[in-house]
Predicted model as a PDB file, atoms N, CA, C, CB and O in Angstrom, pLDDT in the B-factor column:
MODEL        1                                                                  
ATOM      1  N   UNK A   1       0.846  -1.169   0.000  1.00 72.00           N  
ATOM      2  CA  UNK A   1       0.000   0.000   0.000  1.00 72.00           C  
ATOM      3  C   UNK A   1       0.898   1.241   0.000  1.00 72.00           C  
ATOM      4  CB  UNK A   1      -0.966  -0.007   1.224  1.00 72.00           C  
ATOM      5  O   UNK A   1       1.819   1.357   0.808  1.00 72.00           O  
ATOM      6  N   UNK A   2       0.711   1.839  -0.598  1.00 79.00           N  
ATOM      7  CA  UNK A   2       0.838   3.538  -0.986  1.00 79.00           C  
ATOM      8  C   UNK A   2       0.411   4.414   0.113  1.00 79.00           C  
ATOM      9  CB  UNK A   2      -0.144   4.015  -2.288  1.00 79.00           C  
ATOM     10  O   UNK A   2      -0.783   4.668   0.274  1.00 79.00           O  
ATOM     11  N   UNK A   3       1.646   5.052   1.139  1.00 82.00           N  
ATOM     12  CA  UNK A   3       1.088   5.896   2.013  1.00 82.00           C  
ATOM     13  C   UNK A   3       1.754   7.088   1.521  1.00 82.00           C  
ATOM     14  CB  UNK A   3       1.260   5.552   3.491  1.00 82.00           C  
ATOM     15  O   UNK A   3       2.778   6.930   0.856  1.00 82.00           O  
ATOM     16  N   UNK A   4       1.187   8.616   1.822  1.00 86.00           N  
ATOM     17  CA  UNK A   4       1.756   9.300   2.035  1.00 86.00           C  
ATOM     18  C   UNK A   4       1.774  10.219   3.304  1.00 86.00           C  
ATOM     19  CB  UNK A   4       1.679   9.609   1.172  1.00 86.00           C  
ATOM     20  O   UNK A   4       1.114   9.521   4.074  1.00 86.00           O  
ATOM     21  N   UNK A   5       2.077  11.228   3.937  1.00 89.00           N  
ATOM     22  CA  UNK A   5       2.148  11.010   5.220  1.00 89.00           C  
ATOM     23  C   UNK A   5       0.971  12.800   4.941  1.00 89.00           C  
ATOM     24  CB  UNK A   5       4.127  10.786   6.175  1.00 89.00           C  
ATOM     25  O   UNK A   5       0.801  13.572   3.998  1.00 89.00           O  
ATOM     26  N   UNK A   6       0.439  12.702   6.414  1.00 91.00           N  
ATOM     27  CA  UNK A   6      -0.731  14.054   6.374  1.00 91.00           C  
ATOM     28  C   UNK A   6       0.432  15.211   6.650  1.00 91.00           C  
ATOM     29  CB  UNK A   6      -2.269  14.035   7.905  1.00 91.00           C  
ATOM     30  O   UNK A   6       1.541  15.053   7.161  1.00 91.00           O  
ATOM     31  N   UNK A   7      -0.280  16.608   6.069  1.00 95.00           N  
ATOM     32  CA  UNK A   7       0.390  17.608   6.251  1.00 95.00           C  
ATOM     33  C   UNK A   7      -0.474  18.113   7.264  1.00 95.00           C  
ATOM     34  CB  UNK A   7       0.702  18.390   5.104  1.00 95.00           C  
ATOM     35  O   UNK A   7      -1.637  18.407   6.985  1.00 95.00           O  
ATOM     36  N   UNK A   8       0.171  18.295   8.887  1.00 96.00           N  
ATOM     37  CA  UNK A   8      -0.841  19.355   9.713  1.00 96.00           C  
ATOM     38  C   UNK A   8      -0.916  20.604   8.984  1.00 96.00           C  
ATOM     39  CB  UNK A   8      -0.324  19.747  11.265  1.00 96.00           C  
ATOM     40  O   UNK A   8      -0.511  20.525   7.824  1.00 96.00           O  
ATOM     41  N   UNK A   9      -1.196  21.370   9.242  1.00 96.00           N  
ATOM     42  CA  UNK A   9      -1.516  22.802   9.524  1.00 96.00           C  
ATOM     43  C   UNK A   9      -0.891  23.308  10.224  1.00 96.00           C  
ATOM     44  CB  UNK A   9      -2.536  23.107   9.923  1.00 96.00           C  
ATOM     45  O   UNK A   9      -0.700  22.528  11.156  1.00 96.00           O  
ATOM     46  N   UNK A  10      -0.382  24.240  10.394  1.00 95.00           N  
ATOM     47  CA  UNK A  10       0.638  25.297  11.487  1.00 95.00           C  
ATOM     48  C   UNK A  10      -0.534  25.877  12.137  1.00 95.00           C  
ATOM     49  CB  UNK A  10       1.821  26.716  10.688  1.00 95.00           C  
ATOM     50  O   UNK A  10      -1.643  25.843  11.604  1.00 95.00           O  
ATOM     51  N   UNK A  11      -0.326  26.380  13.212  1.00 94.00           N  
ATOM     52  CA  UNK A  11      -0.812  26.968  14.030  1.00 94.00           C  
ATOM     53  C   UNK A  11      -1.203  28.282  13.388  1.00 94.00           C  
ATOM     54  CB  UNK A  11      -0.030  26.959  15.080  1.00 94.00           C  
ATOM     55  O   UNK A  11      -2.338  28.540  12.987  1.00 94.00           O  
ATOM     56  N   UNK A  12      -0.432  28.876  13.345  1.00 95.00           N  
ATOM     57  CA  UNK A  12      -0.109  30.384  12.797  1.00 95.00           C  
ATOM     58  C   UNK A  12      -0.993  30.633  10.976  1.00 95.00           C  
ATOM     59  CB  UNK A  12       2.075  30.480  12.647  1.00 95.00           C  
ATOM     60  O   UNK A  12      -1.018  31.610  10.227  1.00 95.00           O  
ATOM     61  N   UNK A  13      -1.545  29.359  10.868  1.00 95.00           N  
ATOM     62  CA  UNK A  13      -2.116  29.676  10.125  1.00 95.00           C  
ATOM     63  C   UNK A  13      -3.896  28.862   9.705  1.00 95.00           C  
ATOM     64  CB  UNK A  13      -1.049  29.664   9.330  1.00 95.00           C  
ATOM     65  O   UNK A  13      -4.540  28.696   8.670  1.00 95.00           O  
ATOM     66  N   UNK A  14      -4.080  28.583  11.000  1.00 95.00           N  
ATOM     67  CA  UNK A  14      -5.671  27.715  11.496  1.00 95.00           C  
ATOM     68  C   UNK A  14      -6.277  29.178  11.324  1.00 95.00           C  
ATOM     69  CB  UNK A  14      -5.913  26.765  13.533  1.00 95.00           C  
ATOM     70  O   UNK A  14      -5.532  30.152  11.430  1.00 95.00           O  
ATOM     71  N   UNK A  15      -7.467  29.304  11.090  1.00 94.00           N  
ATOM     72  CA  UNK A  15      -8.661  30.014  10.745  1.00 94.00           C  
ATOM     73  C   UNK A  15      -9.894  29.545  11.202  1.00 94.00           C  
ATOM     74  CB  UNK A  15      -8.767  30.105   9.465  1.00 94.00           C  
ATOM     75  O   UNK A  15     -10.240  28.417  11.554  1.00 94.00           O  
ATOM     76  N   UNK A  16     -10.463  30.545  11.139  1.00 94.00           N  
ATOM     77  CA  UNK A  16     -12.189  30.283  11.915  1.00 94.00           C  
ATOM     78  C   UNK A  16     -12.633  29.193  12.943  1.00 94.00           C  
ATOM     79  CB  UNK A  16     -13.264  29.891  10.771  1.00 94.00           C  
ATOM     80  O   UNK A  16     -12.458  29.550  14.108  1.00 94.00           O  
ATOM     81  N   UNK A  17     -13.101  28.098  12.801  1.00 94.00           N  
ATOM     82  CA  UNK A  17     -13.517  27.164  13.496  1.00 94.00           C  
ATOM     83  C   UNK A  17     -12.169  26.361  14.010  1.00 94.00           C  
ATOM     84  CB  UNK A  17     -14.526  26.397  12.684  1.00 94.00           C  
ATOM     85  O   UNK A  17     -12.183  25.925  15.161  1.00 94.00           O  
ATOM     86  N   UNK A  18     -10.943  26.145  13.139  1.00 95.00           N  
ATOM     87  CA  UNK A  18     -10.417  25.382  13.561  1.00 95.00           C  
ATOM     88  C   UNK A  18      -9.045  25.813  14.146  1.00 95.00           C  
ATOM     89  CB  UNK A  18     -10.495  24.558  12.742  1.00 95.00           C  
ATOM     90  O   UNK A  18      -8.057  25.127  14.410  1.00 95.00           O  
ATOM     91  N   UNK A  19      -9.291  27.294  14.287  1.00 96.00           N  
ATOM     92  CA  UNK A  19      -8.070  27.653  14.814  1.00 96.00           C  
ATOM     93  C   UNK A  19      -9.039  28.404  16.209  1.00 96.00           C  
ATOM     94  CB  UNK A  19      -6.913  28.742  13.623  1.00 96.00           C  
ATOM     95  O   UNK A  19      -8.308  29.077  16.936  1.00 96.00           O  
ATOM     96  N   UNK A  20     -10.459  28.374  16.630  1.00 97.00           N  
ATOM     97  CA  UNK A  20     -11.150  27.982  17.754  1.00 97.00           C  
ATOM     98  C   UNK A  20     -10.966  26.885  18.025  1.00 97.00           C  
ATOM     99  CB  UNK A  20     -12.299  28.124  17.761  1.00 97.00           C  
ATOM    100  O   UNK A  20     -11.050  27.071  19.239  1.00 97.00           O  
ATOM    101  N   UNK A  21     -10.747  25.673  17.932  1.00 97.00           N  
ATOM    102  CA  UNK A  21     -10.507  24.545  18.637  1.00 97.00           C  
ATOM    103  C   UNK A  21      -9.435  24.041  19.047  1.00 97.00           C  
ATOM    104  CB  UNK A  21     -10.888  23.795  18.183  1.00 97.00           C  
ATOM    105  O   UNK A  21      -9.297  23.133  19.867  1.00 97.00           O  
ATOM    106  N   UNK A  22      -8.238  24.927  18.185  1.00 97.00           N  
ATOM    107  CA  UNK A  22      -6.866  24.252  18.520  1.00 97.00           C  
ATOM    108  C   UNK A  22      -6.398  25.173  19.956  1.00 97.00           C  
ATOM    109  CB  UNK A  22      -5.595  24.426  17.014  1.00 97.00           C  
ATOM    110  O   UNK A  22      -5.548  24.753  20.740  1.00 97.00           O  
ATOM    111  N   UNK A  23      -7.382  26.972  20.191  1.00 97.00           N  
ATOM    112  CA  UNK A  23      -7.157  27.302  20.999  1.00 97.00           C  
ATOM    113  C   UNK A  23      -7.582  26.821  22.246  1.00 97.00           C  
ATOM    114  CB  UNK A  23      -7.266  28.112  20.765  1.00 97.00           C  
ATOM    115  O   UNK A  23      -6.833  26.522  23.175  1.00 97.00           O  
ATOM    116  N   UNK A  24      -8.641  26.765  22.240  1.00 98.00           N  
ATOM    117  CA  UNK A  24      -8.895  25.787  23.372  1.00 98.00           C  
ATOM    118  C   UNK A  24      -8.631  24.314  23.767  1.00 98.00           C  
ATOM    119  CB  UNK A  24      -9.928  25.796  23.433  1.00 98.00           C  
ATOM    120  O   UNK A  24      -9.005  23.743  24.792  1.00 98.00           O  
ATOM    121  N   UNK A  25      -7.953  23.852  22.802  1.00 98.00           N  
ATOM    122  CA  UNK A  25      -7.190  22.700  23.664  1.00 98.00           C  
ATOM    123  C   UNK A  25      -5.985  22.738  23.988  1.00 98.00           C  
ATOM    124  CB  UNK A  25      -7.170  21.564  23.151  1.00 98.00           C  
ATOM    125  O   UNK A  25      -5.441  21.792  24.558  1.00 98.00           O  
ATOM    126  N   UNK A  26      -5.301  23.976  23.638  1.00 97.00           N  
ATOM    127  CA  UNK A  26      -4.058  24.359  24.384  1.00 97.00           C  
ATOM    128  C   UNK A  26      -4.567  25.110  25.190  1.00 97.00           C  
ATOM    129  CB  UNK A  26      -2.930  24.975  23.714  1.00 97.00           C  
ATOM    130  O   UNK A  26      -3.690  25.049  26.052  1.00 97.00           O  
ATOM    131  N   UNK A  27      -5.807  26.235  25.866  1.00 98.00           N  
ATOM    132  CA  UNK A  27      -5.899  26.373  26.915  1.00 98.00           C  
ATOM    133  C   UNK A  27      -6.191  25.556  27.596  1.00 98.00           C  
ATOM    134  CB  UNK A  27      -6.348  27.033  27.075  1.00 98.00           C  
ATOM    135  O   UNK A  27      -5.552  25.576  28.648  1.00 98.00           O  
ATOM    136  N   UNK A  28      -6.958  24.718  27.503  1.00 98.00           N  
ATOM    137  CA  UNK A  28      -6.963  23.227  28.134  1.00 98.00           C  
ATOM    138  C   UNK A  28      -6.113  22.110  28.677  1.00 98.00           C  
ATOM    139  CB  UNK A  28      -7.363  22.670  27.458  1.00 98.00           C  
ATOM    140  O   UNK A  28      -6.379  21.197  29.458  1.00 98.00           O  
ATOM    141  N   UNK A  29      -4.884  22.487  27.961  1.00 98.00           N  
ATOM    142  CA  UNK A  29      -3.794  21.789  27.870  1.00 98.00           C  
ATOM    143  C   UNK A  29      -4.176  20.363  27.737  1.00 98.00           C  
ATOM    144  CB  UNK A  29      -2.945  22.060  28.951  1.00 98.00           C  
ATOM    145  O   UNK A  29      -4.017  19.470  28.569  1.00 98.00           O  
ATOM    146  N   UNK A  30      -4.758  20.286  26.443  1.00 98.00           N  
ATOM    147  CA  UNK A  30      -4.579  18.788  26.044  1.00 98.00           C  
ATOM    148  C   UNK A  30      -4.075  19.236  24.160  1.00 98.00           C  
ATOM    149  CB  UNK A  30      -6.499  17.615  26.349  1.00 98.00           C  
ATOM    150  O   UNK A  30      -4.591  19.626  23.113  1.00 98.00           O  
ATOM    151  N   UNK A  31      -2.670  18.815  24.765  1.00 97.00           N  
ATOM    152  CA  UNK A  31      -1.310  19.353  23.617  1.00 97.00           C  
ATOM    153  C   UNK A  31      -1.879  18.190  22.552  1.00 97.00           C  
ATOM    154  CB  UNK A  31       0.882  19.064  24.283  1.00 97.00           C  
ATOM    155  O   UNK A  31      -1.531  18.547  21.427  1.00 97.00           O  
ATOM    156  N   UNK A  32      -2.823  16.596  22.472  1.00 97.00           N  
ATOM    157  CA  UNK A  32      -2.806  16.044  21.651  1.00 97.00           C  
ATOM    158  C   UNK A  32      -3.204  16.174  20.660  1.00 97.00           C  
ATOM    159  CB  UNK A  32      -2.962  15.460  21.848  1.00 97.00           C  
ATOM    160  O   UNK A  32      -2.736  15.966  19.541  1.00 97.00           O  
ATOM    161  N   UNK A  33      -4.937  16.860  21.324  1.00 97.00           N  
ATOM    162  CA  UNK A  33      -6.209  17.505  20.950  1.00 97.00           C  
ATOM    163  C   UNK A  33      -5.505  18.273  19.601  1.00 97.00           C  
ATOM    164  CB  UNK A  33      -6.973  18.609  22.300  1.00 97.00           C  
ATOM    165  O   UNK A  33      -5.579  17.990  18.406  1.00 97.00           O  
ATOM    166  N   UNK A  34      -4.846  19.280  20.258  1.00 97.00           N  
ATOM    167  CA  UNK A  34      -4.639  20.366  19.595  1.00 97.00           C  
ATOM    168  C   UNK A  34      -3.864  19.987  18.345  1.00 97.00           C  
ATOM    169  CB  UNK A  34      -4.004  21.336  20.429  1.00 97.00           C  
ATOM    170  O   UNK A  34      -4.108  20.662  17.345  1.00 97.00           O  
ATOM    171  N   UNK A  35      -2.776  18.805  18.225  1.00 96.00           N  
ATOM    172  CA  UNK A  35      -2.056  18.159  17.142  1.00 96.00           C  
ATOM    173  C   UNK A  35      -2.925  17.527  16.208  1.00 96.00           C  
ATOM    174  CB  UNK A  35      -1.130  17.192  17.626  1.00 96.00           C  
ATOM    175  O   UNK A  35      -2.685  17.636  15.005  1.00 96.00           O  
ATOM    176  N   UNK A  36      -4.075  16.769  16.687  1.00 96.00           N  
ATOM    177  CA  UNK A  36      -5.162  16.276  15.658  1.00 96.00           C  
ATOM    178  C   UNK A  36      -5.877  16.916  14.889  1.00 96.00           C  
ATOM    179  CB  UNK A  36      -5.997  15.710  16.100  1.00 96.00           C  
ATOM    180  O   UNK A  36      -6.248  16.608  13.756  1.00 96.00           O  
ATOM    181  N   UNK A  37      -6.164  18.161  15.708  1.00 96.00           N  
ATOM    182  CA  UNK A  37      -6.884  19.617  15.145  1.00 96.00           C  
ATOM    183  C   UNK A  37      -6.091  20.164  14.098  1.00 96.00           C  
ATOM    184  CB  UNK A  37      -7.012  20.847  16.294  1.00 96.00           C  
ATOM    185  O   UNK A  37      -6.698  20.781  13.223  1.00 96.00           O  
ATOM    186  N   UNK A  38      -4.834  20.058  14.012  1.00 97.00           N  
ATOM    187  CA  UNK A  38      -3.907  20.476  13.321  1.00 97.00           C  
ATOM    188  C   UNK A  38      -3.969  19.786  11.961  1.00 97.00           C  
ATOM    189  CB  UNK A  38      -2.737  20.328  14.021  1.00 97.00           C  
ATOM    190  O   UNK A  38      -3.964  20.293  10.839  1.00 97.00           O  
ATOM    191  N   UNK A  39      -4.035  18.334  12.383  1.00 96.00           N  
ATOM    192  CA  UNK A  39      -3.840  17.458  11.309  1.00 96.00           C  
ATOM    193  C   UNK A  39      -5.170  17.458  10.773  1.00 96.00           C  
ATOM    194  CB  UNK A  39      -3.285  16.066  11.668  1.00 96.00           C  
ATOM    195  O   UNK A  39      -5.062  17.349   9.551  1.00 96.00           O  
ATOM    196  N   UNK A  40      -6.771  17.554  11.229  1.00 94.00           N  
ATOM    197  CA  UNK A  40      -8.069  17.631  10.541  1.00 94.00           C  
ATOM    198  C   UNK A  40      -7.828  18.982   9.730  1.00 94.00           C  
ATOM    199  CB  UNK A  40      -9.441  17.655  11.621  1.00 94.00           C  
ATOM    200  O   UNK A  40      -8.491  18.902   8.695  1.00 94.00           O  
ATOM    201  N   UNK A  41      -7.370  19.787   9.771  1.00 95.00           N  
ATOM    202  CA  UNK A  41      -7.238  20.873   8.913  1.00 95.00           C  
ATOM    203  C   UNK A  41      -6.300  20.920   7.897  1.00 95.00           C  
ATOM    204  CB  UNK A  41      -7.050  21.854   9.566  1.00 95.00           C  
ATOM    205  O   UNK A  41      -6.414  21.611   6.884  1.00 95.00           O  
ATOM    206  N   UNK A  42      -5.306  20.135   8.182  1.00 95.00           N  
ATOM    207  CA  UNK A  42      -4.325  19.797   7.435  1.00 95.00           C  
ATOM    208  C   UNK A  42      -4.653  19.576   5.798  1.00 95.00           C  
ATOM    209  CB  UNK A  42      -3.818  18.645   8.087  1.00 95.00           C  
ATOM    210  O   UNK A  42      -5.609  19.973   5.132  1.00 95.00           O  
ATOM    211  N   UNK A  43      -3.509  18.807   5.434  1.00 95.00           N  
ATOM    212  CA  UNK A  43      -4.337  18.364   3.405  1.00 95.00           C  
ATOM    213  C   UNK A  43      -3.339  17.142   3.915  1.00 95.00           C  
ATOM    214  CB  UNK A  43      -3.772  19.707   1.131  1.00 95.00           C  
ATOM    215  O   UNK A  43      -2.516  16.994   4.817  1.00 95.00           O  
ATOM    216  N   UNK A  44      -3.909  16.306   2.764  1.00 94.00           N  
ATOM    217  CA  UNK A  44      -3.244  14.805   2.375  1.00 94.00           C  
ATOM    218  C   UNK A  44      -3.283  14.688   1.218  1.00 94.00           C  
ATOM    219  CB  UNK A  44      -3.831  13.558   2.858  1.00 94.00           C  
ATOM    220  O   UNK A  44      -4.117  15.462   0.749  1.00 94.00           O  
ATOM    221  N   UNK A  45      -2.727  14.019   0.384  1.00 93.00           N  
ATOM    222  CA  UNK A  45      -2.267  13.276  -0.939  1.00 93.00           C  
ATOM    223  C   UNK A  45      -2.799  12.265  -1.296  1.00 93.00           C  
ATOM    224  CB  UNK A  45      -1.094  12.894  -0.995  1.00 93.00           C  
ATOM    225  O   UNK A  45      -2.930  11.421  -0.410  1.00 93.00           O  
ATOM    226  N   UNK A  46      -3.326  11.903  -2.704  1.00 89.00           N  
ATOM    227  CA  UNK A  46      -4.060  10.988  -3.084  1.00 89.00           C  
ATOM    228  C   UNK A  46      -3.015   9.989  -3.615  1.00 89.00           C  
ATOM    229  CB  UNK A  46      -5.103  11.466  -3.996  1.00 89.00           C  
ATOM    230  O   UNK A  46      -2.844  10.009  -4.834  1.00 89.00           O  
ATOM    231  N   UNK A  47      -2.219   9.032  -2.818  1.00 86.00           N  
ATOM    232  CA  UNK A  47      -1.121   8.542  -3.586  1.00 86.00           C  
ATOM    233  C   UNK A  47      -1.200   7.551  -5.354  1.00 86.00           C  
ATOM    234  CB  UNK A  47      -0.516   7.634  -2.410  1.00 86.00           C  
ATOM    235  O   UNK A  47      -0.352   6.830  -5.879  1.00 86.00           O  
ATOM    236  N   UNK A  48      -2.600   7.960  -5.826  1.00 85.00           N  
ATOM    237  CA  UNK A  48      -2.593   7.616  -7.446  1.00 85.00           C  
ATOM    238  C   UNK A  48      -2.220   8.035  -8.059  1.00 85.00           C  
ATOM    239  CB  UNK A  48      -3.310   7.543  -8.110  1.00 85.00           C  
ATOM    240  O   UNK A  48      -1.327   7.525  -8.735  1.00 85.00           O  
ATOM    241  N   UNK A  49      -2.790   9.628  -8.287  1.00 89.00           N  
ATOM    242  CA  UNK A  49      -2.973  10.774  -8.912  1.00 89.00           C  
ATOM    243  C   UNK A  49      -1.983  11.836  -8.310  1.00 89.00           C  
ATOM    244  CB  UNK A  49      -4.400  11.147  -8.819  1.00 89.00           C  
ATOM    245  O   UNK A  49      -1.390  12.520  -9.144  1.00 89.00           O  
ATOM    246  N   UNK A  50      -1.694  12.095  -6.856  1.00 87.00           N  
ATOM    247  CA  UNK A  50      -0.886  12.710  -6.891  1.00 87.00           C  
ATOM    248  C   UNK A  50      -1.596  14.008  -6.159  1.00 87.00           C  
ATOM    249  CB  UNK A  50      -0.332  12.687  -8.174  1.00 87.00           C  
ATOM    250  O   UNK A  50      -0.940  14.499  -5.240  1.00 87.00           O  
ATOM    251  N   UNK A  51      -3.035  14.696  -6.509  1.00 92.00           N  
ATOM    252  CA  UNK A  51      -3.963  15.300  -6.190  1.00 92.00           C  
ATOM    253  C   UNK A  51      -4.135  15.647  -4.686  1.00 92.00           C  
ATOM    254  CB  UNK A  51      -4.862  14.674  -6.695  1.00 92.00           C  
ATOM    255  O   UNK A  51      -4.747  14.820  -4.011  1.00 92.00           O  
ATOM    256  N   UNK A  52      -3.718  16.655  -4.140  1.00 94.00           N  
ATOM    257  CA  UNK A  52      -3.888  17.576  -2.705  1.00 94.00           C  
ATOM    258  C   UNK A  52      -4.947  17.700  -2.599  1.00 94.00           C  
ATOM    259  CB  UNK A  52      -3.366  18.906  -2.503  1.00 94.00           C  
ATOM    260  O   UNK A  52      -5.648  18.194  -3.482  1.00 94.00           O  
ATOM    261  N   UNK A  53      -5.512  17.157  -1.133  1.00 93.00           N  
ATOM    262  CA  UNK A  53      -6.916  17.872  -0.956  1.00 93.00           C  
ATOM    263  C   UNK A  53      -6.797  18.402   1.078  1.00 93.00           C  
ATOM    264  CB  UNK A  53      -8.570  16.315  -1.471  1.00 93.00           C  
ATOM    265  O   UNK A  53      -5.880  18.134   1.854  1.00 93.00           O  
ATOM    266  N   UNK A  54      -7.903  19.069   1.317  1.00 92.00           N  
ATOM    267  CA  UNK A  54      -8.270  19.361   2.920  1.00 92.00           C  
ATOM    268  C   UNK A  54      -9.092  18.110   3.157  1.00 92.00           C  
ATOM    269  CB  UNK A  54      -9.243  20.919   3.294  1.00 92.00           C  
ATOM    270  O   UNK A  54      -9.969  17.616   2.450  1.00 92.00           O  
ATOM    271  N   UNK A  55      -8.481  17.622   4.599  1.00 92.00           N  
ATOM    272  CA  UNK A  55      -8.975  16.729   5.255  1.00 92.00           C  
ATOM    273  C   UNK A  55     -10.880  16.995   5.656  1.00 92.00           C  
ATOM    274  CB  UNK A  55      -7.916  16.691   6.478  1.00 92.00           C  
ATOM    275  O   UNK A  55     -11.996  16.476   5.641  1.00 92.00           O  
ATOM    276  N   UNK A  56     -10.193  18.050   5.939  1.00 91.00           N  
ATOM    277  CA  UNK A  56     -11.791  18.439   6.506  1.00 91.00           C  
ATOM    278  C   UNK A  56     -12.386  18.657   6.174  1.00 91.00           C  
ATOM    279  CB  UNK A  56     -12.230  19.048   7.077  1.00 91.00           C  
ATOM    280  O   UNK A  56     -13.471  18.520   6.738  1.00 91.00           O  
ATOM    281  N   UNK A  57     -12.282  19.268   4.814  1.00 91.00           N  
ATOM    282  CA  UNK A  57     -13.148  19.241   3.547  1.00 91.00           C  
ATOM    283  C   UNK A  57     -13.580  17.992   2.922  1.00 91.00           C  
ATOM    284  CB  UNK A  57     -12.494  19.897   2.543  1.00 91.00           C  
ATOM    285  O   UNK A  57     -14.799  17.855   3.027  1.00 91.00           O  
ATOM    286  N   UNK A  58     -13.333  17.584   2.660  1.00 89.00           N  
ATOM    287  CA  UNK A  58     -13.361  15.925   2.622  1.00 89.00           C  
ATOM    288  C   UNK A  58     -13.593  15.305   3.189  1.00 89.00           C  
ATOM    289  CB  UNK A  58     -12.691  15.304   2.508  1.00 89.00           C  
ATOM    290  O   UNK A  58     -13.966  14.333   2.532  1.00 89.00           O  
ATOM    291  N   UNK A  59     -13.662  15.109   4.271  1.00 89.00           N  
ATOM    292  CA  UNK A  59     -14.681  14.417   5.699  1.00 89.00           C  
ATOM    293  C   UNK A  59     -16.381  15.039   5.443  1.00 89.00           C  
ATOM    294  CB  UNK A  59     -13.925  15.254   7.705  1.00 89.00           C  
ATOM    295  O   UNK A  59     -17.414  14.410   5.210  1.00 89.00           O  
ATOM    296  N   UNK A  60     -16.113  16.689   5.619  1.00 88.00           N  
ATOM    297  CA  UNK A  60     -17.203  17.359   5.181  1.00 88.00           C  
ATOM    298  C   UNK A  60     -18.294  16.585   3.952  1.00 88.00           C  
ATOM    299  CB  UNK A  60     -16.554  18.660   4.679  1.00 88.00           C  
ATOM    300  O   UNK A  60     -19.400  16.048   4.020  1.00 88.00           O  
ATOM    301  N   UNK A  61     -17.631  16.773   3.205  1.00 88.00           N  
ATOM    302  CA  UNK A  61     -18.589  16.226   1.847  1.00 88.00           C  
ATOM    303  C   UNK A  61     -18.984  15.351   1.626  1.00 88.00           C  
ATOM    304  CB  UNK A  61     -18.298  16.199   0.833  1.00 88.00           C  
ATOM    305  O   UNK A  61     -20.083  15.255   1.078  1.00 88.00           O  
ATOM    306  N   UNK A  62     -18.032  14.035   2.062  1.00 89.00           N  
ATOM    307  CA  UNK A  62     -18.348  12.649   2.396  1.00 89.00           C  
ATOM    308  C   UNK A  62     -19.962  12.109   3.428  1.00 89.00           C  
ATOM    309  CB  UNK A  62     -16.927  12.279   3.231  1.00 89.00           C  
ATOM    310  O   UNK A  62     -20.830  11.239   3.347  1.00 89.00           O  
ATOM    311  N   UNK A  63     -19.605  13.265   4.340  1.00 89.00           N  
ATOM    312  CA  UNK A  63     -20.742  13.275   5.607  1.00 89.00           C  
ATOM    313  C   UNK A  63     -21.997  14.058   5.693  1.00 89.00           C  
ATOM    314  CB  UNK A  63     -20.132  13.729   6.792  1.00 89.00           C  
ATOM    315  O   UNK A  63     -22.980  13.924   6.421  1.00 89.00           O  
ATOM    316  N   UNK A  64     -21.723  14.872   4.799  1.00 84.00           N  
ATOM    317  CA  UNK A  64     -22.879  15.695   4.404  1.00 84.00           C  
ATOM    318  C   UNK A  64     -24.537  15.042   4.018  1.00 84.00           C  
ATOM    319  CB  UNK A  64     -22.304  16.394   3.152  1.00 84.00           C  
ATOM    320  O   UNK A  64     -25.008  14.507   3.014  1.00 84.00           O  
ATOM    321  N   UNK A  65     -25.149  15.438   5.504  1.00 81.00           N  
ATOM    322  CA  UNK A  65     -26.466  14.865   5.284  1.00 81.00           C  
ATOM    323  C   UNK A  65     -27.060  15.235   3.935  1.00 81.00           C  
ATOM    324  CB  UNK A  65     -27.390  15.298   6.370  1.00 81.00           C  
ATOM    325  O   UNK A  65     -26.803  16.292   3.358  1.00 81.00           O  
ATOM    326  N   UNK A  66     -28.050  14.088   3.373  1.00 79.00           N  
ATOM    327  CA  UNK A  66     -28.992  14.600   2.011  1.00 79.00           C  
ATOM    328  C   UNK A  66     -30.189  15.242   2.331  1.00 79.00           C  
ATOM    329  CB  UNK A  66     -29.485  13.418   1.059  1.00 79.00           C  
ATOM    330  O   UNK A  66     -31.155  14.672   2.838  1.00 79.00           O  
ATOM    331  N   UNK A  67     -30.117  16.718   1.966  1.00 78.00           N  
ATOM    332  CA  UNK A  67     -31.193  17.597   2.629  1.00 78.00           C  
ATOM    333  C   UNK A  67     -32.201  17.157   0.694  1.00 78.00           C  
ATOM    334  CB  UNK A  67     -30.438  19.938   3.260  1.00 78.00           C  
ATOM    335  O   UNK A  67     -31.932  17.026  -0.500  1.00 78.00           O  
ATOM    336  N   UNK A  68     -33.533  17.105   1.779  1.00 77.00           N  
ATOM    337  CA  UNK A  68     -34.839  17.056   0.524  1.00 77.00           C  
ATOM    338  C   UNK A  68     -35.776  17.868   0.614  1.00 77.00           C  
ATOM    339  CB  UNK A  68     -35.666  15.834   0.408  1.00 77.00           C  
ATOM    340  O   UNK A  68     -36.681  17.863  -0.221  1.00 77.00           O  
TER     341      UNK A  68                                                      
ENDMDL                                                                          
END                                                                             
């Protein structure tokens, strides 16, 4: 299998919702929280194609209830 490895997100550059959550789990001090938060915002690699995408965007769309 074909891995490639996730790109977190820097701190210094989380936005809106998810740079609210990474703050509060370092005020919280749960340093793990805040590394996963990093990495859900992050992008990963489609190791076929080659193709960058956002994690969380992609979780997003995948999960996205079907409104009727």
């Amino acid at each position: 299998m074909d891995r490639r490895e996730l790109r977190p997100t820097p701190f210094e550059e989380l936005s809106g919702v998810g740079r609210w959550m990474h703050e509060m789990a370092i005020r919280d001090g749960d340093v793990v929280l805040a590394e996963g938060i990093s990495h859900l915002f992050g992008k990963a690699e489609y190791p076929r194609c080659a193709s960058v995408f956002t994690i969380a965007d992609e979780y997003e769309a995948t999960n996205c209830p079907i409104l009727r």
